[in-house]
C-alpha positions, 0 to 999 in steps of 0.5 A: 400198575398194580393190575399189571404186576398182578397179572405176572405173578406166578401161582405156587402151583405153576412154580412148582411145575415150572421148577419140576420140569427145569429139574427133569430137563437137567437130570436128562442126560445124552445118551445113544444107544449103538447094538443095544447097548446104551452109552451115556455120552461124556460132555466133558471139554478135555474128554472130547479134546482127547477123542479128537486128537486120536482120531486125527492122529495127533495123539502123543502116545 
């Protein structure tokens, strides 16, 4: 038993790594890039909700 808990441990170097790369992961965000400008893209629900309702034309304005 002991062996075994031995054996999942975690080093506080690999920690570390692990806990950069979730890091780097999250701070990554959605872009595109369209004529070489580049826009970030916007994950937001309501925003998208709002895009798809002008594009279908069911938006109230």
């Amino acid at each position: 038993m002991r062996d075994m808990y031995k054996k999942n441990q975690m080093t506080l170097k690999e920690i570390q790594r692990y806990m950069d790369a979730k890091r780097k992961r999250e701070a990554k965000r959605d872009t595109f890039t369209l004529n070489g400008n580049t826009y970030t893209v916007n994950n937001d629900p309501k925003h998208q909700a709002d895009q798809l309702a002008g594009y279908h034309g069911r938006n109230p304005k």
